[in-house]
N, C-alpha and C positions, 0 to 999 in steps of 0.2 A: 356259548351261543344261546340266545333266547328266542322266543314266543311272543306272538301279538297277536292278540284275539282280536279278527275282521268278520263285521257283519256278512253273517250270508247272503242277504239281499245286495251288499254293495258288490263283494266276489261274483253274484250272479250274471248283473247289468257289465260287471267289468270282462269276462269271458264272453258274454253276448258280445259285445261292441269290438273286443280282439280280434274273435275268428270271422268278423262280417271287415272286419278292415283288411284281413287275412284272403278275404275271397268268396266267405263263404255267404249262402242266404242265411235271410235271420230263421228263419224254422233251421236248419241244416244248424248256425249256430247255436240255436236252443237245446238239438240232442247232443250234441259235442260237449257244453258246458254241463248239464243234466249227468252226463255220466262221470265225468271231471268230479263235480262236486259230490255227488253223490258217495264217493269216492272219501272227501273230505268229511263230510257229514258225518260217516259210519266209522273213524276214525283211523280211517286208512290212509296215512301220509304218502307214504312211497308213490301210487298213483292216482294222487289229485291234483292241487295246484302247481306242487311242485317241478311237474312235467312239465309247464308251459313250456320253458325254454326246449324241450326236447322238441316239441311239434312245430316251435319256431323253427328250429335248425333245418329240421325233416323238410319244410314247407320251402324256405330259403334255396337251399339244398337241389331240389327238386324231387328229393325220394315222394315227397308228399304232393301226390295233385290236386289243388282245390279245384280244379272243376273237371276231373275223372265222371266218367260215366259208367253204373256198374252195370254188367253182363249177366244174364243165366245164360251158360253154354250147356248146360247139360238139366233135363227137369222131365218129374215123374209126377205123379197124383200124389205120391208121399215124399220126394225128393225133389233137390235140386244143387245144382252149383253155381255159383256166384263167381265172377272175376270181378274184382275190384279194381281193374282196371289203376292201381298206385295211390286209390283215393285215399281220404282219411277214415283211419281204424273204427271209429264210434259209428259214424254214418255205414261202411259195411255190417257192423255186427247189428244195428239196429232194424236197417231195413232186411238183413237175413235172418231174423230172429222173426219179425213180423210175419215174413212169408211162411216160418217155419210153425209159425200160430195158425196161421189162415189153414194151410195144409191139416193139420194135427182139427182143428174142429170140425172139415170137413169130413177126416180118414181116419180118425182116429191116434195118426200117430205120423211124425215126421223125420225126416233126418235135412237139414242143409250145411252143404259146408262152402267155404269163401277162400279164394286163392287172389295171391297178388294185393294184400291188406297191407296196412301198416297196426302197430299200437293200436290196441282198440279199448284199453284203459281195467276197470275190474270185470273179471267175467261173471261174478255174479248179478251185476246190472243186466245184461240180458236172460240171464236165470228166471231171475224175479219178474219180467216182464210178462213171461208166462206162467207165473205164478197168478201174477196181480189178477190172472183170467179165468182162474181156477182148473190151472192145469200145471204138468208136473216139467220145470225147463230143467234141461241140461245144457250146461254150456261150456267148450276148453278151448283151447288155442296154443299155438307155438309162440316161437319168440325165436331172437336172434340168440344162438347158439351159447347159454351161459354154464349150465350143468355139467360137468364131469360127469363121465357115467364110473360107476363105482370099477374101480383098479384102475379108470384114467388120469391122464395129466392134461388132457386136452377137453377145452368145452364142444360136446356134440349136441346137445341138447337144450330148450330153450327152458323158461321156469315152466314152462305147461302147466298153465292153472288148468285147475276142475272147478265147477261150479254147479250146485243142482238144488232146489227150491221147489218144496211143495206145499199145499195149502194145510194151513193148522192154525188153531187155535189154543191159547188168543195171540200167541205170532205164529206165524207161517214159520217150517222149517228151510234153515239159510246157510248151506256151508259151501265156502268158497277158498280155495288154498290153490300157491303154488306147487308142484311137486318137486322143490327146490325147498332146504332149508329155510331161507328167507329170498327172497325175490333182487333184481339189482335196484327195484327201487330205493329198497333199502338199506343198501349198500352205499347209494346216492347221500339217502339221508343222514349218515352215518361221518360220509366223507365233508358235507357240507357243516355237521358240528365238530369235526377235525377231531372227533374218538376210536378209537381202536375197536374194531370185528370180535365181537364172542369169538371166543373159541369153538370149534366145529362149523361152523361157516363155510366159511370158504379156504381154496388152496392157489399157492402160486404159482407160476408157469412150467413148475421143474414136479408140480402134484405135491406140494407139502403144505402142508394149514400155512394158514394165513392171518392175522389180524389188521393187517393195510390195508382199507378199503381202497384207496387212491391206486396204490397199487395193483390191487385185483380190478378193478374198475379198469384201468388204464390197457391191462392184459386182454379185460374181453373184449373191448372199442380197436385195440388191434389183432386181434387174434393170435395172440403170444403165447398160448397155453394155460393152463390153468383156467378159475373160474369159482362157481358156486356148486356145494354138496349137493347131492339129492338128499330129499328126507329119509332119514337115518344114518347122516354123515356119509363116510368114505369107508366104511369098511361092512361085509356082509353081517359081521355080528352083530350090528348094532341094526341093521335091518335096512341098511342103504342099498339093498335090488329092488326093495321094494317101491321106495322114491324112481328109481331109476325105471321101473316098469310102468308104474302111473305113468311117470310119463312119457314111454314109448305110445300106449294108450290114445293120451290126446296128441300125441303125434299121430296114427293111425289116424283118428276120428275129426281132422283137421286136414295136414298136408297130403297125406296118403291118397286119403276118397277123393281129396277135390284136384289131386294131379299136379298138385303145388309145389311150394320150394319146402324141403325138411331145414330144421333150425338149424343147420351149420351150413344152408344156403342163403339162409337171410340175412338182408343188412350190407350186401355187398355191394360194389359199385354204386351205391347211392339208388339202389332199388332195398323198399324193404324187404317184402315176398313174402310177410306172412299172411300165417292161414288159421280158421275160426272151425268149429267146428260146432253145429249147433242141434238138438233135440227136444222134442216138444212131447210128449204122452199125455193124451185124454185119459183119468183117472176113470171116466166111468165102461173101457173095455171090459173095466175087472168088476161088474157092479154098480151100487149103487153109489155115483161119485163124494156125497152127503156124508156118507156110513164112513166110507175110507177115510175121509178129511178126519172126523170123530173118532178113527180106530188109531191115526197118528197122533192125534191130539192130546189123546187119554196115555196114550204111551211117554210122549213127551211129558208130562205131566208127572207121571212115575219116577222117569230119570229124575225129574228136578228133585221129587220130594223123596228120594231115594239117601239113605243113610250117609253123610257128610264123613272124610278124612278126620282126623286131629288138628284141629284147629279152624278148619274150613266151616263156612255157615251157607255156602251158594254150589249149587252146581248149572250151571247153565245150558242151555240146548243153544245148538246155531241157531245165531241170527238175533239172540237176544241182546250180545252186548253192544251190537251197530246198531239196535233202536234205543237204544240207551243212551249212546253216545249221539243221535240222530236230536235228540230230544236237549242233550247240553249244547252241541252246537249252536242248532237253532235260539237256543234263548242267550247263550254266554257269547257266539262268534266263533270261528272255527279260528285255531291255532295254526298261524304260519310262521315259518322260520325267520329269523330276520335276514339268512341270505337269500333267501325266496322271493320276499318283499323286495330285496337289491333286484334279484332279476325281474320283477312285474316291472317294478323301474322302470330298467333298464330297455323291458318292452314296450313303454311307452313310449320311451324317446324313438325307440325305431318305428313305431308307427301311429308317433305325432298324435300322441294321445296326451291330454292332461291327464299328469299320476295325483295330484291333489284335491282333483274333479273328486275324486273316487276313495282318498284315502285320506287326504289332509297333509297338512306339510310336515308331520312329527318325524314322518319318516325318510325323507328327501335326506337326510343323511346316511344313509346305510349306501347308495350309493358309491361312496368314499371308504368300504369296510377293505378292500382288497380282494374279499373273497374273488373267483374267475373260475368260472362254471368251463364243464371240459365236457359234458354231454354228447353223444351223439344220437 
């Protein structure tokens, strides 16, 4: 299975113009796409383009409501909660990140958390949000129940990313991870180039490793057992409580505070239920906020230029190889799958878009590949 490198400007206008066919306004499509790509840009496959079909299904479906209206049922001077009322995922985490800014420059420091979301795409997008302000974002979330927690055979736990972003120079510090070995995105991706799972990945419904994505895929869309490791695999020695506790963590800092559904509630009956959990810190509580950006800067600085392995010439700090890779997209095209492409397609014919408007007709045969997306 191959790669085709598509303009970012053309991927951009073609997200815009989906989710407004979809239901949504064009600003409301612009932060949806924005996180999507951004996503692509930093070359993070698993949750950029290749979700489309997932938010189609979601929106279809009715787990997804394009014209939810969101709630604060609960708000402090530093606090708040969000109901998401079944909206889409990027538009909660967006507009609760915002609030969670406004709060934090007024108070110095915030907590909001969002119940009743869906997907809300990578969590370091709303990290960096509150970076880009020079302030320090936190941001996690649950998910639909993919994790084993270590000595199980059952998924209770979602990938619970972390995500936290502060200002430095000359990049900003940028780490954003599941606390799942690898995420089911990319598990997706994996199943869509029809190859076999690393080993330590994932296990099947009876709790035994796994290399069939189709089939571990298949297990957590029905809740058959099994699922994806926590980081450090399935066993304590190799450090898998410690996966398994991160993301008890952004379970707390998500479903817990905001009274939500925990990840082995979400996804059910065609409700999503999940929940965001969001943090903002004014750097300058501690100080002079100048000094600190400077005191992380110089430190990052150290690790880079810090003595290299055998063989190695680079050590990187987060966040530097997604502006890297930020910079070849933009000028090369971001790399899609050619079953991915079948599915933009395929989403065109469903809503009566020209795919050649947008992409040309090279590709109007993938189409005809067989591949049959199993998403939910």
């Amino acid at each position: 299975m191959s790669y085709q490198y598509l303009s970012y400007s053309v991927l951009r206008q073609f997200c815009v113009d989906v989710f407004q066919r979809f239901g949504f306004t064009e600003s409301e499509a612009y932060i949806i796409q924005d996180v999507l790509l951004s996503s692509d840009l930093s070359g993070i496959e698993s949750h950029g383009i290749q979700r489309m079909v997932r938010y189609h299904k979601g929106i279809e479906k009715g787990m997804i409501d394009v014209h939810a209206k969101r709630e604060i049922v609960f708000e402090t001077p530093i606090s708040a909660v969000f109901d998401a009322h079944n909206g889409m995922g990027q538009l909660a985490g967006y507009y609760a990140m915002e609030l969670a800014i406004q709060k934090a420059k007024a108070n110095g420091v915030s907590i909001v958390t969002v119940r009743n979301s869906n997907h809300f795409g990578i969590a370091g997008y709303y990290a960096k949000m509150a970076c880009n302000q020079g302030l320090i974002g936190l941001c996690c979330t649950n998910s639909t129940a993919i994790m084993v927690p270590t000595y199980g055979r059952v998924a209770m736990l979602g990938s619970n990313p972390i995500a936290c972003a502060f200002p430095a120079e000359p990049n900003d510090f940028l780490f954003d991870s599941s606390t799942t070995v690898v995420t089911r995105g990319k598990l997706e991706v994996y199943d869509k180039m029809q190859i076999p799972l690393l080993e330590g990945w994932a296990l099947d419904k009876d709790g035994h490793p796994s290399t069939d994505a189709s089939d571990v895929l298949a297990n957590i869309a029905g809740k058959n057992g099994g699922g994806i490791m926590p980081v450090g695999g399935n066993k304590e020695e190799l450090g898998s409580h410690k996966g398994y506790g991160f993301a008890m963590l952004c379970e707390i800092f998500s479903s817990i505070l905001s009274l939500g559904c925990t990840s082995d509630e979400c996804n059910i009956n065609n409700k999503g239920g999940i929940c965001h959990g969001f943090m903002v810190i004014n750097p300058a509580l501690f100080g002079d906020a100048e000094q600190i950006k400077q005191h992380l800067s110089s430190y990052l600085c150290k690790i880079r230029n810090s003595p290299k392995a055998e063989g190695q010439t680079r050590i990187y700090t987060h966040g530097e190889k997604e502006l890297e890779a930020i910079a070849r997209a933009k000028a090369h095209g971001i790399p899609v799958q050619d079953n991915t492409i079948m599915e933009l397609s395929n989403l065109c014919d469903y809503l009566d878009l020209d795919f050649t408007e947008y992409f040309g007709e090279q590709f109007l045969n993938f189409k005809d590949s067989g591949y049959t997306s199993q998403y939910s």
